[in-house]
N, CA, C and O atoms as a DFTB+ gen file, in Angstrom:
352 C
 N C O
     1  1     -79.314      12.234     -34.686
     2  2     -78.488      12.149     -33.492
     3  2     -78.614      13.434     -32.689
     4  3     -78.807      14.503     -33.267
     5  1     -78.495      13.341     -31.212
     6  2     -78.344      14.710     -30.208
     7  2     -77.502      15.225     -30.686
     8  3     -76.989      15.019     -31.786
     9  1     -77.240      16.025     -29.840
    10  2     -76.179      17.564     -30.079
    11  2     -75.593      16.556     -28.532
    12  3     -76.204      16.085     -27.572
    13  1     -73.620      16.569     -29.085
    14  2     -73.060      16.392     -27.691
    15  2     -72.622      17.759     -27.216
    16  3     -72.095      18.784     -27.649
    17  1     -73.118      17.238     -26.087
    18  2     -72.733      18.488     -25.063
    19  2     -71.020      19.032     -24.717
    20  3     -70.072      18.253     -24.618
    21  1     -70.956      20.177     -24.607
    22  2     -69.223      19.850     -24.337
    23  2     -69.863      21.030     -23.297
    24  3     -70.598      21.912     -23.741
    25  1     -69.475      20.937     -21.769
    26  2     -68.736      21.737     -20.902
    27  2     -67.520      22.069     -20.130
    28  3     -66.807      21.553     -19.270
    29  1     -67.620      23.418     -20.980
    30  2     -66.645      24.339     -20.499
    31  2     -65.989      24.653     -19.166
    32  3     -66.669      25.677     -19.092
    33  1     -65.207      24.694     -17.935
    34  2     -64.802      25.128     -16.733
    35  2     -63.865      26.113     -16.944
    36  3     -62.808      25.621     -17.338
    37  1     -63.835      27.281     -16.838
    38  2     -62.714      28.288     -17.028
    39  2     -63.352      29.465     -15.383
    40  3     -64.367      29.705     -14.728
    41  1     -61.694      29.879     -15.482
    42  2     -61.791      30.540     -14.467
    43  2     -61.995      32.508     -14.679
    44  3     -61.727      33.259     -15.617
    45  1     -62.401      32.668     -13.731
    46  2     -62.443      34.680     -14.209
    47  2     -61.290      35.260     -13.127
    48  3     -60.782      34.695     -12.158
    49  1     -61.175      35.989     -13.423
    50  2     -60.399      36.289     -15.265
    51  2     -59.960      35.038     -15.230
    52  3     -59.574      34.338     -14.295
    53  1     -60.132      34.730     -17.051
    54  2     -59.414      33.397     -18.000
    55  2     -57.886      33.923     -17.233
    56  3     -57.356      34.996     -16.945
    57  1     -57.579      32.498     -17.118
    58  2     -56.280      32.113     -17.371
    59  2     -55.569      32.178     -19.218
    60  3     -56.243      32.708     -20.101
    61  1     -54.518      31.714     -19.444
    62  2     -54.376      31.539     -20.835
    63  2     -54.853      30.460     -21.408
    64  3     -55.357      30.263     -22.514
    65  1     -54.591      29.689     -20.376
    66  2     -55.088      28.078     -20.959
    67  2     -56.930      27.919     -21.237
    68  3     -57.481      27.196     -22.067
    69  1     -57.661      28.982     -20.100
    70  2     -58.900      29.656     -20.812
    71  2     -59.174      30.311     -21.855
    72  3     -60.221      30.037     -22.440
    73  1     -58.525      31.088     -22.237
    74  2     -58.385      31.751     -23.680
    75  2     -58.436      30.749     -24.599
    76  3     -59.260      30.413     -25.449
    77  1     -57.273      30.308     -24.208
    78  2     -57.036      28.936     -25.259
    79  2     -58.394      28.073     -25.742
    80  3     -58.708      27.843     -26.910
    81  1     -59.059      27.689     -24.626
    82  2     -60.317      26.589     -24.681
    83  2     -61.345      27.468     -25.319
    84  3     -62.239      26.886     -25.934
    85  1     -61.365      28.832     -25.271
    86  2     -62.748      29.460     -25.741
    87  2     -62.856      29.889     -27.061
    88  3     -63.911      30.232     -27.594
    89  1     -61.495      29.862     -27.711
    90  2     -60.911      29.999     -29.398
    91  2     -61.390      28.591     -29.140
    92  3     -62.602      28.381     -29.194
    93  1     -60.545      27.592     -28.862
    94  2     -60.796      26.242     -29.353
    95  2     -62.339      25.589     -29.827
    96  3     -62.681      24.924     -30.804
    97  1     -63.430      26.378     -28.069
    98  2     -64.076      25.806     -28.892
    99  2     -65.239      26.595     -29.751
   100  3     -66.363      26.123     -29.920
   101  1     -64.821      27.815     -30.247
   102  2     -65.506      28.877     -30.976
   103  2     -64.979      28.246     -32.583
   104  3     -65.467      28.589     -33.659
   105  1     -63.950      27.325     -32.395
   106  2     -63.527      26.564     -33.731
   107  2     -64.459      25.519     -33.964
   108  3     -65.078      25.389     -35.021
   109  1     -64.574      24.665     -32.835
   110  2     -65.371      23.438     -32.805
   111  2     -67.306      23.823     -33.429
   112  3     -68.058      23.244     -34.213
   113  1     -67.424      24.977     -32.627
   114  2     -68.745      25.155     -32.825
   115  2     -69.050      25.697     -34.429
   116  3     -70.134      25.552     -34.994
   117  1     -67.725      26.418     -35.087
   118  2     -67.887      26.595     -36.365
   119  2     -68.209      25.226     -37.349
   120  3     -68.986      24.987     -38.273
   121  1     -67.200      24.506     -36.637
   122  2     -67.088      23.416     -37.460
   123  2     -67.971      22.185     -37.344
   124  3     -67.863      21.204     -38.080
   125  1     -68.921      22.323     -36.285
   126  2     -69.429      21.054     -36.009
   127  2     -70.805      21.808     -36.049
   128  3     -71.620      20.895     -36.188
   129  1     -71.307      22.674     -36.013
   130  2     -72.362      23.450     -35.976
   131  2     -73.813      22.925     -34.884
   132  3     -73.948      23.376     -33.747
   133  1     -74.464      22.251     -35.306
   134  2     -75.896      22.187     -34.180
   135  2     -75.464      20.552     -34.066
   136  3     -76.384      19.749     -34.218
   137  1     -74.372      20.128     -33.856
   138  2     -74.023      18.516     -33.815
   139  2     -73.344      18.786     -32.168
   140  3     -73.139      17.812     -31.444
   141  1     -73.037      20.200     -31.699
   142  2     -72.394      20.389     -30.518
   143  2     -72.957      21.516     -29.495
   144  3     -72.708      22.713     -29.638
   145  1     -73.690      21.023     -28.519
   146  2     -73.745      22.253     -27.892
   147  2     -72.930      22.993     -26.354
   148  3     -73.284      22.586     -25.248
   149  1     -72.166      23.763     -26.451
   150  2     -71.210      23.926     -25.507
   151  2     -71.708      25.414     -24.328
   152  3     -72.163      26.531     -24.572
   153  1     -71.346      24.722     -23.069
   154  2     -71.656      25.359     -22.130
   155  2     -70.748      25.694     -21.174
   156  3     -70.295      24.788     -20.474
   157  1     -70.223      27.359     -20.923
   158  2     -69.575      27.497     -20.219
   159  2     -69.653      27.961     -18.891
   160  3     -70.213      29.034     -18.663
   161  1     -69.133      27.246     -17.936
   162  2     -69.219      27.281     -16.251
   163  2     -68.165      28.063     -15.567
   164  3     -67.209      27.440     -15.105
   165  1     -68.221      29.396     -15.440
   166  2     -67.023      30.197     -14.689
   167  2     -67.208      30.018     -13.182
   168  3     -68.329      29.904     -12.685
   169  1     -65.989      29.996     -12.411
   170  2     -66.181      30.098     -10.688
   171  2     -64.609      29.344     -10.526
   172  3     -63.803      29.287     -11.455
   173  1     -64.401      28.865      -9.341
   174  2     -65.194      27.898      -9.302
   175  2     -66.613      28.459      -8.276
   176  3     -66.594      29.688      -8.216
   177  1     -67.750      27.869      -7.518
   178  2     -68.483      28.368      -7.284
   179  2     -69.484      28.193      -7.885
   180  3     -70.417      28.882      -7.473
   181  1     -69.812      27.237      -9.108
   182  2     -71.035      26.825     -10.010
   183  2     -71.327      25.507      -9.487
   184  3     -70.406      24.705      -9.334
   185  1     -72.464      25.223      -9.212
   186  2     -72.886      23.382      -8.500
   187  2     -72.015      22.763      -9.486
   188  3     -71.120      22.037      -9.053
   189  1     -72.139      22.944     -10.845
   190  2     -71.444      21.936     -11.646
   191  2     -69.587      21.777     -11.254
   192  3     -69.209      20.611     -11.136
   193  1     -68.848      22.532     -11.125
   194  2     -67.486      22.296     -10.262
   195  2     -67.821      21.460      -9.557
   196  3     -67.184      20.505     -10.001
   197  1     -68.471      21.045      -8.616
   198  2     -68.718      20.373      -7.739
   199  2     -69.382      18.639      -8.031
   200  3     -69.092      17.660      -7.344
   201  1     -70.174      18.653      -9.052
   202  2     -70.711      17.867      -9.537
   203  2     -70.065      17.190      -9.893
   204  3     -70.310      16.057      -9.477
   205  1     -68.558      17.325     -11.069
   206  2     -67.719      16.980     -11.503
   207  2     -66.277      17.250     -11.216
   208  3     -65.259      17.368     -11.897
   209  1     -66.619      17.310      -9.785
   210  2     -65.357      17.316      -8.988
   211  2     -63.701      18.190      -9.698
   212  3     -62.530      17.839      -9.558
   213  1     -64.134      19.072     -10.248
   214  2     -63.451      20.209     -11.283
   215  2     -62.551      20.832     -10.122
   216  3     -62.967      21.684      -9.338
   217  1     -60.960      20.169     -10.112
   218  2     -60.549      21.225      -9.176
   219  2     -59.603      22.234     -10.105
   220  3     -59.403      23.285      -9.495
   221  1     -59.252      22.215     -10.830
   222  2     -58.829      23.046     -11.886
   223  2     -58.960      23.465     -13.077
   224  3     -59.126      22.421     -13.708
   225  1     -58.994      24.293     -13.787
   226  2     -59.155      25.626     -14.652
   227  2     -57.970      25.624     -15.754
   228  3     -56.893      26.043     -15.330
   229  1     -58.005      25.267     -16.928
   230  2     -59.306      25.054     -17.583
   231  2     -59.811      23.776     -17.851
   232  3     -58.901      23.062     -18.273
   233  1     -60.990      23.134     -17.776
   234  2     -61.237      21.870     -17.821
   235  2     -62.380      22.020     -18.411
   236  3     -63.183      22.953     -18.426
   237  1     -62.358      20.569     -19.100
   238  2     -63.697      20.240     -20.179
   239  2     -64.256      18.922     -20.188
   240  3     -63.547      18.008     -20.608
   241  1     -65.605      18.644     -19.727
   242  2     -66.370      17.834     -20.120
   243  2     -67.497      17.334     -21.510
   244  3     -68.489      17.933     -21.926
   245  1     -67.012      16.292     -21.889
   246  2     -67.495      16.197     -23.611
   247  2     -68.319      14.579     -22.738
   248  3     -68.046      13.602     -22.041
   249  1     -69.780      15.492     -23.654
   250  2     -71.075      14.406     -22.909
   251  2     -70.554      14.025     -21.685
   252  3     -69.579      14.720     -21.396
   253  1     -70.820      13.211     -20.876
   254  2     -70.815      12.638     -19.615
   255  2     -69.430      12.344     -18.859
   256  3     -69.208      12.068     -17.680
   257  1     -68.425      12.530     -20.164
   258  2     -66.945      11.885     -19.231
   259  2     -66.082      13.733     -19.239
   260  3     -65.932      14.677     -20.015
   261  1     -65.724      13.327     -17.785
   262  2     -64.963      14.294     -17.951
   263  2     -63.246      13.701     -18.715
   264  3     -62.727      12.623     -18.427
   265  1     -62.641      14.751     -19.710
   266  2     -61.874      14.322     -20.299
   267  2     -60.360      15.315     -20.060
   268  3     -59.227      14.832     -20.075
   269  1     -60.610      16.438     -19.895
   270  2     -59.631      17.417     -20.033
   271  2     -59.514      18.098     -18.593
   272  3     -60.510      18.219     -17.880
   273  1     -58.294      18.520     -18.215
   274  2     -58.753      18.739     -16.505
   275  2     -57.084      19.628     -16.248
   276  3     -56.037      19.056     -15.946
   277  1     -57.243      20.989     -16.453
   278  2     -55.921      21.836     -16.061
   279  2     -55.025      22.191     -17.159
   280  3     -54.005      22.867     -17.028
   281  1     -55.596      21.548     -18.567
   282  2     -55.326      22.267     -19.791
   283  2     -56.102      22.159     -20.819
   284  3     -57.110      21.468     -20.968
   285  1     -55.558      22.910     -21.553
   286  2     -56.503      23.319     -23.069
   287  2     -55.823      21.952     -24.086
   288  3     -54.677      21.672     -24.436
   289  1     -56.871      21.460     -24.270
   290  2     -56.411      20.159     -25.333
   291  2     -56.370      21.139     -26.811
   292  3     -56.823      22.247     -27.100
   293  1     -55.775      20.354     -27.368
   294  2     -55.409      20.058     -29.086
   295  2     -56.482      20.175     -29.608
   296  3     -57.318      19.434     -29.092
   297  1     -56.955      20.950     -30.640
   298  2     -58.063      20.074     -31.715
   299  2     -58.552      18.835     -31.538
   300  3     -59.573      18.361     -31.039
   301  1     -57.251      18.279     -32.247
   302  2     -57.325      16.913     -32.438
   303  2     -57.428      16.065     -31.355
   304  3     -57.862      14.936     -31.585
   305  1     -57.075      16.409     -30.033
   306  2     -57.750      15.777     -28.638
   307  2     -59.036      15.717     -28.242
   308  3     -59.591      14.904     -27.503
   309  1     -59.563      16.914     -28.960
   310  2     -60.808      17.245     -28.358
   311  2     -61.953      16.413     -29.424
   312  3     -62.838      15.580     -29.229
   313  1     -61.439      17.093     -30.580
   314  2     -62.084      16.204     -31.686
   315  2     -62.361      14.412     -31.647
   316  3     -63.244      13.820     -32.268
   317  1     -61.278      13.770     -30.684
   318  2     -61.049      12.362     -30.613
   319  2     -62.226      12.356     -29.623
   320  3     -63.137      11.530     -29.682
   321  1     -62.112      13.646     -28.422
   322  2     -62.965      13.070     -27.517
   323  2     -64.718      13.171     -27.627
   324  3     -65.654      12.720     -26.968
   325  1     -64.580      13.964     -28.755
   326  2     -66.395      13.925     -29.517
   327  2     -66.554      12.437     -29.900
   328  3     -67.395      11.645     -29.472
   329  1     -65.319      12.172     -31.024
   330  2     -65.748      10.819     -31.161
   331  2     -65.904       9.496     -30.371
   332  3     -66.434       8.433     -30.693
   333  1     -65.319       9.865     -29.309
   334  2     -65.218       8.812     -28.427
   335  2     -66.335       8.715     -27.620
   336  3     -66.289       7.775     -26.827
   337  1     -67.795       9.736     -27.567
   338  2     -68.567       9.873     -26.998
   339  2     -69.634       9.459     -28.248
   340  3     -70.817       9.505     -27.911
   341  1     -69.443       9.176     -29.242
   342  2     -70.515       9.449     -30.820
   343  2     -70.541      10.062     -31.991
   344  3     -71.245       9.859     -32.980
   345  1     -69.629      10.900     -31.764
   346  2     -69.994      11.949     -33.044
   347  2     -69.163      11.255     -34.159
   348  3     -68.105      10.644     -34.005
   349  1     -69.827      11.463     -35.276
   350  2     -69.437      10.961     -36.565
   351  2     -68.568      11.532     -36.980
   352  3     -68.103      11.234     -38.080
């Protein structure tokens, strides 16, 4: 299987709810190892904000859907939303 993608949207300086997402997913990447690859987009000001119509900070896209949008999800939110894209 691919590696799902998770991108990152956080703002500079992080907000808290950025902080939050970059522990979160420095957890995920421990735990899920080369099954996840995560990419983070600071600005706004990156084509991708735009792409995915990102109007707020912190927000996360897992593979193709955007899922999280102005807060830092749960583990267990985020974790649902791997699976809800594939991951075993």
């Amino acid at each position: 299987m691919s590696k799902i993608r998770i991108e990152a949207f956080v703002s500079v300086p992080p907000c808290s709810g950025g902080v939050a997402v970059k522990r979160l997913l420095k957890e995920i990447e421990t735990e899920f190892g080369d099954r996840v690859d995560v990419v983070f987009h600071t600005g706004p000001g990156d084509h991708e904000w735009d792409e995915y119509a990102i109007g707020n900070a912190p927000a996360l896209v897992v593979g193709d859907l955007v899922k999280f949008v102005g807060l830092a999800p749960s583990k267990e939110s985020l974790v649902g939303a791997l699976r809800e894209v594939g991951m075993e």
